[in-house]
N, CA and C atoms as an extended XYZ file, in Angstrom:
237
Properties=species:S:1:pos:R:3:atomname:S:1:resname:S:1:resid:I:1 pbc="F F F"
N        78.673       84.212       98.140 N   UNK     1
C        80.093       84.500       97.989 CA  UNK     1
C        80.282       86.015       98.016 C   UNK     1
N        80.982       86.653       99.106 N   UNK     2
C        81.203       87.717       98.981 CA  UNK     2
C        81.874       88.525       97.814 C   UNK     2
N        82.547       87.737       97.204 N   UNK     3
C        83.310       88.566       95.711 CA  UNK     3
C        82.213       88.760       95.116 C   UNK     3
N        81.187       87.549       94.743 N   UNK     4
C        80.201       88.066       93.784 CA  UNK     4
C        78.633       89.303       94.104 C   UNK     4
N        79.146       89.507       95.418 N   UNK     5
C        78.407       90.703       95.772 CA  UNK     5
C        79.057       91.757       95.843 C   UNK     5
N        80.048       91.974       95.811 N   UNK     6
C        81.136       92.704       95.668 CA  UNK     6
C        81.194       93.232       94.040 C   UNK     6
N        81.573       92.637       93.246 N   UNK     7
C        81.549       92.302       92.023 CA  UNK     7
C        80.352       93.291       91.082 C   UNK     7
N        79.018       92.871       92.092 N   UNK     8
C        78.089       93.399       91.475 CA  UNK     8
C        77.592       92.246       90.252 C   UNK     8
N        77.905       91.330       89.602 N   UNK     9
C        77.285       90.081       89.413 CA  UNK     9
C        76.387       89.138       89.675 C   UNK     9
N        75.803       88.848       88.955 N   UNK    10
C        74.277       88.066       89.514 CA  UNK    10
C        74.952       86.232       89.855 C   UNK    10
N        74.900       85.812       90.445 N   UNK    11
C        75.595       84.680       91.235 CA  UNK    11
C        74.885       83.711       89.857 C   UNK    11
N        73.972       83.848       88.909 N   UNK    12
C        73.657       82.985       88.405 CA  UNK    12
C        74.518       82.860       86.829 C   UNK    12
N        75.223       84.206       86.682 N   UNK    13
C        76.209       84.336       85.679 CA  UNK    13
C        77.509       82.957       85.410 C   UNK    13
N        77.709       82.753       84.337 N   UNK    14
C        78.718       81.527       84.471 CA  UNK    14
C        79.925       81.869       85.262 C   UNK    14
N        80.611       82.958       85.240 N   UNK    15
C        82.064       83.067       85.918 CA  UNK    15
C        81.794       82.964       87.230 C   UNK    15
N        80.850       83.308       87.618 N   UNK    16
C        80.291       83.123       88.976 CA  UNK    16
C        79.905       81.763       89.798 C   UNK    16
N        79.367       81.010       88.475 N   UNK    17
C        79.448       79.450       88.241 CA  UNK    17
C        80.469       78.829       88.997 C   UNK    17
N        81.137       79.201       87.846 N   UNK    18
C        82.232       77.818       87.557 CA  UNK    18
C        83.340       77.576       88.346 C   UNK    18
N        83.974       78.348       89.566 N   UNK    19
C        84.640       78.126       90.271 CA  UNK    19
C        84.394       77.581       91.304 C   UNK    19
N        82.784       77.378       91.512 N   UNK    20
C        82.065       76.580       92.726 CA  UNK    20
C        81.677       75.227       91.593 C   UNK    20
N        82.155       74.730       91.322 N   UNK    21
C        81.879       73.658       90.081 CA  UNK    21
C        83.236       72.837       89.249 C   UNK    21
N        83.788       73.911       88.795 N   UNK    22
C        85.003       73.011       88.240 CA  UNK    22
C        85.986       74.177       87.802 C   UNK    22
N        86.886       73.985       86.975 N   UNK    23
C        88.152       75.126       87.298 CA  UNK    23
C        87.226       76.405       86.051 C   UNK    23
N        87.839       77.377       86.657 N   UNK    24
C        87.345       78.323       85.236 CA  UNK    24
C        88.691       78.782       84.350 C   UNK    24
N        88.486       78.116       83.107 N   UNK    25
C        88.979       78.513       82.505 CA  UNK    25
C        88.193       79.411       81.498 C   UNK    25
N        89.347       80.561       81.267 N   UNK    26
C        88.967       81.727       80.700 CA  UNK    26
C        88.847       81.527       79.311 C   UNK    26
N        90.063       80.477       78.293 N   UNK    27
C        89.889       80.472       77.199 CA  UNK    27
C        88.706       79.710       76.633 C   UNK    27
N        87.982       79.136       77.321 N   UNK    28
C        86.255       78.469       77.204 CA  UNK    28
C        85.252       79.494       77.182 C   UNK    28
N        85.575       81.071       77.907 N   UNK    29
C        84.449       81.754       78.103 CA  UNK    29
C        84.037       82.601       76.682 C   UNK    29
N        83.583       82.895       76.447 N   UNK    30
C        83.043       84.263       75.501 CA  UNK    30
C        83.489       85.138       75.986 C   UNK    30
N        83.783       86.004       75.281 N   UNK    31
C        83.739       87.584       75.382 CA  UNK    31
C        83.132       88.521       76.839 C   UNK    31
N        82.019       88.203       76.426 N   UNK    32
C        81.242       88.823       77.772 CA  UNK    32
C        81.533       87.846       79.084 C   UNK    32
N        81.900       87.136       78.905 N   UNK    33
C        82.131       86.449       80.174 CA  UNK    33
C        83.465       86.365       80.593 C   UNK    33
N        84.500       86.596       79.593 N   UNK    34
C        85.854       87.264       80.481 CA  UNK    34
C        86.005       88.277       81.421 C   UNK    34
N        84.884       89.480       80.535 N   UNK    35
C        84.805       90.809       80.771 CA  UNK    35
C        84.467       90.525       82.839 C   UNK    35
N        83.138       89.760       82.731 N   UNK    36
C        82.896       89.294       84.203 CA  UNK    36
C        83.475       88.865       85.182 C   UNK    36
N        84.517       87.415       84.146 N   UNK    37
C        85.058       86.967       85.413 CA  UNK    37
C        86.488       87.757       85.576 C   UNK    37
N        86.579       88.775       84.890 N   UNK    38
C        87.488       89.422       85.226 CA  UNK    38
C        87.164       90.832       86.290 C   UNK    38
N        86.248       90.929       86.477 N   UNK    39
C        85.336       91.701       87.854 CA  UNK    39
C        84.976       90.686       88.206 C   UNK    39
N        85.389       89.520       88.891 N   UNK    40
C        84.656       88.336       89.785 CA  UNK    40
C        86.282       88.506       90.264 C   UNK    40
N        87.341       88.142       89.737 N   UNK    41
C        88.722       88.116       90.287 CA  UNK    41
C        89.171       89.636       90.700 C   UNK    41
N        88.729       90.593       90.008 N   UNK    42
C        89.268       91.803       91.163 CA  UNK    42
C        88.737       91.916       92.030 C   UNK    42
N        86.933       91.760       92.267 N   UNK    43
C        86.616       91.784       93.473 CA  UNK    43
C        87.216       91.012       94.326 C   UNK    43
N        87.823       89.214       94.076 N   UNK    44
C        87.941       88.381       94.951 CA  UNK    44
C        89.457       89.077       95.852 C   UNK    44
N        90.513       89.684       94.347 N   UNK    45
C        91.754       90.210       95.339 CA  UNK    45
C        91.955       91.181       96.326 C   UNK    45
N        90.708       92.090       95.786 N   UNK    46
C        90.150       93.451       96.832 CA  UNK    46
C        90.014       92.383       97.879 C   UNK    46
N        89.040       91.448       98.282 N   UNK    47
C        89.061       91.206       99.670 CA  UNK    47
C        90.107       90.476      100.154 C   UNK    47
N        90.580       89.578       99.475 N   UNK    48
C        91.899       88.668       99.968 CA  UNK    48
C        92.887       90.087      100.350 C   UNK    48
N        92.998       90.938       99.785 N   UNK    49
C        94.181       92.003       99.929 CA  UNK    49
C        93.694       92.652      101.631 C   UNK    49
N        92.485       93.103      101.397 N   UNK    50
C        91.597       93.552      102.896 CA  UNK    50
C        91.981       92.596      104.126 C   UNK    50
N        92.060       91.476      103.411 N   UNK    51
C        92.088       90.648      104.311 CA  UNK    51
C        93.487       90.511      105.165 C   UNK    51
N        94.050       90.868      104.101 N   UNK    52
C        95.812       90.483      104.701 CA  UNK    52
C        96.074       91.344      105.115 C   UNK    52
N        95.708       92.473      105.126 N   UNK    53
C        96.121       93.679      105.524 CA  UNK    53
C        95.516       94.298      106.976 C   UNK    53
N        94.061       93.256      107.014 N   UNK    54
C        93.774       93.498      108.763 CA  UNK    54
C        94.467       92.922      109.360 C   UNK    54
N        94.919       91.481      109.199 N   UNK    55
C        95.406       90.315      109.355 CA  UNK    55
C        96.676       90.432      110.238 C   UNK    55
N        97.741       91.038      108.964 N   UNK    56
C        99.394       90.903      108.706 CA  UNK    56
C       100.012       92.374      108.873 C   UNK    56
N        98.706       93.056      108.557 N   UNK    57
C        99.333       94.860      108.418 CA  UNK    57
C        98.806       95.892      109.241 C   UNK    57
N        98.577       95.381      109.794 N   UNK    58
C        97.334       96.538      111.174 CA  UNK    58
C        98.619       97.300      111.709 C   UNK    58
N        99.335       97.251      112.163 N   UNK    59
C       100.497       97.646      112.874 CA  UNK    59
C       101.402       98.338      112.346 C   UNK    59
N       101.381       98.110      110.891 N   UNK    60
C       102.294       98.762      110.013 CA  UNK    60
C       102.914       97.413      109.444 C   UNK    60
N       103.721       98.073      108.043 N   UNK    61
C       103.922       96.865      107.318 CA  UNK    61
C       105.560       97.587      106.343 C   UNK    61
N       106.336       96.552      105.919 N   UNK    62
C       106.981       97.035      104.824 CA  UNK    62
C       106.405       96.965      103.450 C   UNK    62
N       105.632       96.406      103.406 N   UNK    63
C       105.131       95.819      102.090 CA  UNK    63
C       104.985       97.445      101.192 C   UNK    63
N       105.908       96.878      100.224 N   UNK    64
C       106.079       98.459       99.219 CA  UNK    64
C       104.436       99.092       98.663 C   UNK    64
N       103.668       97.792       98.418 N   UNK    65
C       102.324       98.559       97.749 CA  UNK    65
C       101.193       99.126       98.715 C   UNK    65
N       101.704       98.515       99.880 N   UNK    66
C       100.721       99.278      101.103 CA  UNK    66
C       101.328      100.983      101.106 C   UNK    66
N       102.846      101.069      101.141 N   UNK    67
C       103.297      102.384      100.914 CA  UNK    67
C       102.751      103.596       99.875 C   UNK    67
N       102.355      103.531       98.967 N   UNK    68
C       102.491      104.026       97.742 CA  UNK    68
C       101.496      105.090       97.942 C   UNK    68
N       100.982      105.294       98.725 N   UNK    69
C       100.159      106.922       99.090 CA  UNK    69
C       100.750      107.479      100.256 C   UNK    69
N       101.856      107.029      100.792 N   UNK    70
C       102.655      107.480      101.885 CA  UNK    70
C       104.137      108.456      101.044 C   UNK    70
N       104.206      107.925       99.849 N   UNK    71
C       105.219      108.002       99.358 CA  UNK    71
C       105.415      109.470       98.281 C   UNK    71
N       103.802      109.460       98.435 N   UNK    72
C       103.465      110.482       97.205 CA  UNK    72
C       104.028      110.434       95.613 C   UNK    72
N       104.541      108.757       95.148 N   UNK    73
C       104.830      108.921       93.959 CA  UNK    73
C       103.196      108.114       93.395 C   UNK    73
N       103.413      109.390       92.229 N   UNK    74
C       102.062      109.243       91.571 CA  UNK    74
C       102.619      108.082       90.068 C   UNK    74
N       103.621      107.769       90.184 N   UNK    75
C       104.193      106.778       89.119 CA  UNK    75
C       105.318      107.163       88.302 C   UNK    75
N       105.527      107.088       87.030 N   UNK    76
C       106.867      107.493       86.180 CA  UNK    76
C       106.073      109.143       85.724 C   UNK    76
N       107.570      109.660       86.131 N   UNK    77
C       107.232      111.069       84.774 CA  UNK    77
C       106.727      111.013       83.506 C   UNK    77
N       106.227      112.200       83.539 N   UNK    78
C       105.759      111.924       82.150 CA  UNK    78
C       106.538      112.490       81.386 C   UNK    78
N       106.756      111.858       79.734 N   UNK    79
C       107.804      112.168       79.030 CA  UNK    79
C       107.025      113.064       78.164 C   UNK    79
């Protein structure tokens, strides 16, 4: 699975498990294993996002969050 090489996770870790197996739910995991499958799901959106974006956005796109280094806002002022 590319997320979990991505990820940097050893494929034999449970979060890594359990979605090739049965649903993962998070409130079953421990501690250390949120921490994981919560780097198992950013890696997975990094590529789904890569993905849509060779896909749907090669050409240019409106999509506001593809903008946001075009735009030069670095976020809210600071107060």
């Amino acid at each position: 699975m590319e997320a979990t090489a991505r990820s940097g996770l050893r494929p034999t870790y449970t979060p890594t498990v359990m979605p090739t197996r049965c649903r993962l739910n998070m409130a079953e995991l421990p501690s250390y294993d949120r921490a994981r499958a919560f780097r198992l799901l950013v890696a997975l959106f990094a590529i789904a996002d890569t993905r849509r974006r060779e896909r749907y956005c090669v050409g240019g796109c409106s999509h506001e969050w593809h903008q946001l280094a075009a735009c030069g806002d670095a976020g809210p002022a600071p107060t």
